[in-house]
Each structure stands twice: as C-alpha cells, then as structure tokens.
N, C-alpha and C positions, 0 to 999 in steps of 0.2 A: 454470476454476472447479472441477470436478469431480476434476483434480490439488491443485489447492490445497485443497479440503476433505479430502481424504483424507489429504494430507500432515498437513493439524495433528490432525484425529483420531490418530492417530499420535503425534503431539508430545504432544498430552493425555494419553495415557494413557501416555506413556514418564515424562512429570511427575508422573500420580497412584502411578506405580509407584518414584519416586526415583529415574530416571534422568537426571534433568533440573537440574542447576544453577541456580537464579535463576528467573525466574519462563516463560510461557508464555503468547503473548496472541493468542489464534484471529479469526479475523472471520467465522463463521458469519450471513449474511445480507448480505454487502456484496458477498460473490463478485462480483454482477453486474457494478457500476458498478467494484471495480476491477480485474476482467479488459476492462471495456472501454476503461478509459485506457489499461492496459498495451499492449492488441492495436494499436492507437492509435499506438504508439512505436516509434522502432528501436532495438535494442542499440546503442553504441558509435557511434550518430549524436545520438539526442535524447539530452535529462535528464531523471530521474525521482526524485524524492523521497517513496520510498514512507513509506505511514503503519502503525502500529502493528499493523494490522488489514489491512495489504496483498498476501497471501500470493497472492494472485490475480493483481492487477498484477507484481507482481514475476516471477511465474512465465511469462505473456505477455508479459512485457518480454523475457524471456532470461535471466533469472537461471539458472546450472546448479541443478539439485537437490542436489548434495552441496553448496554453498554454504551450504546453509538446514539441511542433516544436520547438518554439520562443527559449525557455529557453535553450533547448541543442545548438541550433545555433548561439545565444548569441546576437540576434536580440533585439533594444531597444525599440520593441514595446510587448519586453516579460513585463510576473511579476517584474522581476526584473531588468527589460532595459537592462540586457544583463552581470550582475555585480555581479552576483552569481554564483555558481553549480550549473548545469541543474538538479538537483532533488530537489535541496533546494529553491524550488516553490511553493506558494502555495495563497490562497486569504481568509486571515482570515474572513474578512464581510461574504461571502458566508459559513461559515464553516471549511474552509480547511486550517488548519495554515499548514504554510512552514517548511518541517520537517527541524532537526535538526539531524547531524550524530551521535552523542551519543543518541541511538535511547531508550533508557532509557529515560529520558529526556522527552519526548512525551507527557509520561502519567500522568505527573506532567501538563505538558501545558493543555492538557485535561480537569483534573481535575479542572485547575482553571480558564479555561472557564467556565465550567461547573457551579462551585460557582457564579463565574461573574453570570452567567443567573439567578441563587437564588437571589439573593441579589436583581437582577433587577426585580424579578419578572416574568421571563421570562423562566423557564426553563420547567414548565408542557408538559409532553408530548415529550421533547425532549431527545436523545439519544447521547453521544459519545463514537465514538468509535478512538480505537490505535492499531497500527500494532506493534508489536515487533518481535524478531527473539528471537531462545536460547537464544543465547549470551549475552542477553539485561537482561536474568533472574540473571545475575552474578553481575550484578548492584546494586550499593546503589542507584540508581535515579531508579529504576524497584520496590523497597524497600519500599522507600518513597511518589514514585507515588500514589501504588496499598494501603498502609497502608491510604493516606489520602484520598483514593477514597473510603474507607472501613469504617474507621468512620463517613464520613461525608455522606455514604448509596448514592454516588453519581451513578447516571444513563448512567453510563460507563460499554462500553463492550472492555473487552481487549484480542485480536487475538493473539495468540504466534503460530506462524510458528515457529514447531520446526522442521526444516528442517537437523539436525545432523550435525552439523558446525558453528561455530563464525566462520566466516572465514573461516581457516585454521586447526580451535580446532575441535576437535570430542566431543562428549557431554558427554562422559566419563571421560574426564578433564575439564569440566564444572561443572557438579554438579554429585550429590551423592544419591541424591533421585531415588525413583524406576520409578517413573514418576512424569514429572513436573506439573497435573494436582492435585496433591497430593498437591503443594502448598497453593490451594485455601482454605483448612480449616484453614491453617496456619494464613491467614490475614479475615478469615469470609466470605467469600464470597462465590459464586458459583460457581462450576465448572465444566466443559464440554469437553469430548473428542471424535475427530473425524477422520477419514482417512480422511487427508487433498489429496488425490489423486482421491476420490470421489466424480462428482460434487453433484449426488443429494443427498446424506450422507451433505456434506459440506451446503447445501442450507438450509436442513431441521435442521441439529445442528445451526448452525450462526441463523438465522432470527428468533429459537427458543428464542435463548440469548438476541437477540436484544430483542423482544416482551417483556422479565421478565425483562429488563431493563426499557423500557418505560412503564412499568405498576408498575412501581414502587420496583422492586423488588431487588435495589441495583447491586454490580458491578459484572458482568460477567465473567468469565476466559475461556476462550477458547482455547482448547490447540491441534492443526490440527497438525499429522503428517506426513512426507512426505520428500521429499527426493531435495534439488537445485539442479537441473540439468544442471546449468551451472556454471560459479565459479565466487568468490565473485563476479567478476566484468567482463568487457572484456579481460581488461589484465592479470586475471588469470585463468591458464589452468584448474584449479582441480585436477590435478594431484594426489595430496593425496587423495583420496575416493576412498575407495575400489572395484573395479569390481564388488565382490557379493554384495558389497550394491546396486549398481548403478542396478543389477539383481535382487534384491529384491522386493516387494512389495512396498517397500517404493517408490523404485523407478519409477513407472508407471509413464507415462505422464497422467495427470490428463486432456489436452486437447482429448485426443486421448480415454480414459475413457467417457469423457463426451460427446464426442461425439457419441460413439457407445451408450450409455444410452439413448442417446434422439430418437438416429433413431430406435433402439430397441424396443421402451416404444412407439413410432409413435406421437414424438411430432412436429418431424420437418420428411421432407423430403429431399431426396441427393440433390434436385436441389434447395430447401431453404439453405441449408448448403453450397453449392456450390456458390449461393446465395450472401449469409453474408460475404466469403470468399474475394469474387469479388470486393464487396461494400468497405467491410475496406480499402482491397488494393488501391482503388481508393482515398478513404479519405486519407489514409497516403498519398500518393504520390503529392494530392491539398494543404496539411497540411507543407509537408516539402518544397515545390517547391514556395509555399508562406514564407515561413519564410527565405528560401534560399536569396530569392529578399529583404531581407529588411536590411537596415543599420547595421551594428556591433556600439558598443556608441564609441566616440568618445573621447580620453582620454583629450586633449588637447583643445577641445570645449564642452566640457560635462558641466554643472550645477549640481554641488555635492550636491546642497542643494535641487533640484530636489524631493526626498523625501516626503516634505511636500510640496511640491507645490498643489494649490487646483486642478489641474486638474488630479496629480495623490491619492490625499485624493478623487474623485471621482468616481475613479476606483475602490478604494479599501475600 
C-alpha cells in the first residue's frame, strides 16, 4: 500500500509537471482491498486482472516497478515499448493480462484464461482474479463475464470497488438494487461484503474468497465499499461528490486506517513504518530516474512488426 501510494504521488505530479503522456489514474483510498487480493496471488501461477485504480494489487502481485515507470514514461524498454496507455500494461505469461478500459471486459478475459488452463490441464489449484469498479456492474460484458464464470464453476474471484461513482455517476443512477452484493444469487455464486476502508476487515474477507475459490468452490463476488478519494483521473477535480460523503465513513483513508491498526494491534513499529516509508520513496525515485534515461520509440526507425519478434515472444 504504502509503495503503491507513493509511486502515483509520483506519477501525479510527473503529469501536473508535463512529463506524462496521456492521462494518469491513482487509486488513493482502495489501497486496502487491492493490496489484499494482490497479496492473495502468486506471480506467474494465478491471474489477475488488475483495475484502473490497482497500483496496489499489482504491486503485491509482483509486478517489477520499472514496469509501471517504463509504461507511463513511454520508454521502449517498457511492456509495451512505449506504444500504449501507461495502465494498459500488463505480461500475460506471468498472469497479468494488460487491462482493457472497458473494464467489464476483464472478466470475460479471465474467465477464458481460466478455461484455457482446464482444457490444458493446468488449472488445479489455481485462482483468478478481476478488479471492477460500480460502473463495470452496468455492463453487458460484467453480464456475460460473471454468467460464464458461473456455469462453468470457474475459480474466479471478482473484486467490485464500489467506490459510489462511474466516474462522474453516483450509484443511484447506476443501479436500483439495495446492494450490489445482492447480485451474486442472481448469477449463483457467492458473495461477500466488506468495508473496503478497512485494512484488516479487507485482508480477512479478500483471502477468505480467494481460499473457497482455489478449493474449489467456484466464483467469488466481492463487493468492498468505500469511497475514491481522488477523481476519475488527474485531470478530474471531483468536484461532484458531496462534502458529507467525502465526511462519511466511506470516506476514511483506508491508508491512515491501516496504519493505526497495525501500530495499535503491535504488529509494526513507528520506526518500521517510517521505515517502509523511506524505502518506497527510494525505490520510486531509482524506478522513475531509470526510466527517465531511457529512449521514447522511435516513430520513423521503429520496427512495427517488432511484436513477434523472438526476442520479444521471450519476454513474454
């Protein structure tokens, strides 16, 4: 949590300063819930289909750090040599397909990795997981993901940050249900709700779900709620969210939660926390300063078929 905030503070202000290509989308307040699906996973055994707002999971996953440099600085020794959205990253061999913005979408890819593994024989023991937001529940591809992960009893855990906004929509002009955890009889499966501002609420629901998953116990619904505390993106103020929400319980920083929980509970101390602090900061700053130094591609000497070249079918 605590690496992955630091990392997009970072990223923010590399964007408010024009170092930044394209846009920059933090998840200030989800930390919790998705460092605890990521912690949850193994590199290069599960899947994970991070979300928009996943800098957390992703980084508990295994993601290296200059993956997340490269890609925003548009460095050709990123994932994507420097020729995509800096979030649209990802290294399927390892697990982590590169998300897609119609974040619906996901859990369809999921899903048919997940097959893929049956079919190979390959999937005992293993888990994926998908991040979505509300908004993603208004979806026919959130529909049809969750329906074929449902008949087919696949070993998918699906995360719904319901953080009260598609964007700019309040969840009142989203849906009509009394809670979207209420879903999950709808398509058979299981379902679980949690103060997503809580981390160890968060730790103990998530890695619950994950376990009835890889024991066989078909697809999981996870429904954290909580409040974005920043807006969609950088270039959006938030503006619309209401003050008492933003003073609401929803609204806790789930960093600032978790942290008084662990020095409370005596699992860390101020100067382990101080610590951990130090270290991230260090890391971001070897992470960006390295990716800063490296080439942008080249449009006019690039190799467009580069793609399949073996040396990048080796990487990936």
């Amino acid at each position: 949590m605590i690496t992955a905030r630091t990392l997009e503070s970072k990223l923010a202000s590399l964007y408010k300063a024009g170092k930044i290509v394209g846009g920059v989308y933090i998840g200030p307040g989800q930390e919790a819930i998705s460092a605890s699906l990521g912690s949850c996973l193994t590199w290069g055994h599960d899947v994970f289909a991070a979300l928009i707002r996943d800098q957390g999971g992703r980084t508990a996953f295994g993601e290296p750090m200059l993956d997340a440099t490269r890609s925003y600085l548009g460095s050709v020794k990123g994932l994507s040599r420097g020729r995509d959205g800096n979030i649209h990253r990802g290294d399927p061999k390892a697990g982590l397909p590169a998300m897609i913005s119609h974040l619906g979408a996901m859990i369809s890819v999921v899903s048919g990795m997940l097959l893929a593994r049956r079919l190979q024989g390959k999937l005992e023991g293993v888990v994926g997981a998908a991040s979505v937001g509300d908004g993603a529940t208004s979806t026919g591809a959130f529909h049809e993901g969750l329906n074929v992960a449902a008949v087919e009893k696949l070993p998918l855990v699906l995360l719904l940050a319901n953080n009260q906004f598609a964007y700019s929509t309040p969840t009142e002009r989203q849906f009509a249900c009394a809670n979207l955890v209420d879903r999950a009889i709808g398509y058979g499966v299981e379902g679980h709700e949690v103060d997503g501002t809580d981390l160890l609420a968060s730790l103990k629901v998530i890695s619950e779900a994950v376990e009835r998953a890889r024991e066989g116990g078909g697809p999981q619904l996870v429904v954290a709620n909580l409040l974005r505390l920043s807006g969609h993106g950088e270039h959006d103020d938030a503006s619309y969210v209401p003050e008492a929400l933003k003073n609401s319980p929803l609204g806790r920083d789930c960093m600032t939660v978790g942290e008084n929980q662990l020095l409370e509970a005596g699992m860390i101390t101020t100067d382990e926390l101080a610590s951990w602090k130090s270290e991230a900061a260090e890391e971001v700053q070897a992470a960006v300063a390295t990716a800063q130094q490296e080439p942008s591609p080249d449009p006019y000497q690039d190799d467009w078929r580069v793609f399949s070249s073996p040396e990048l079918s080796e990487h990936h």
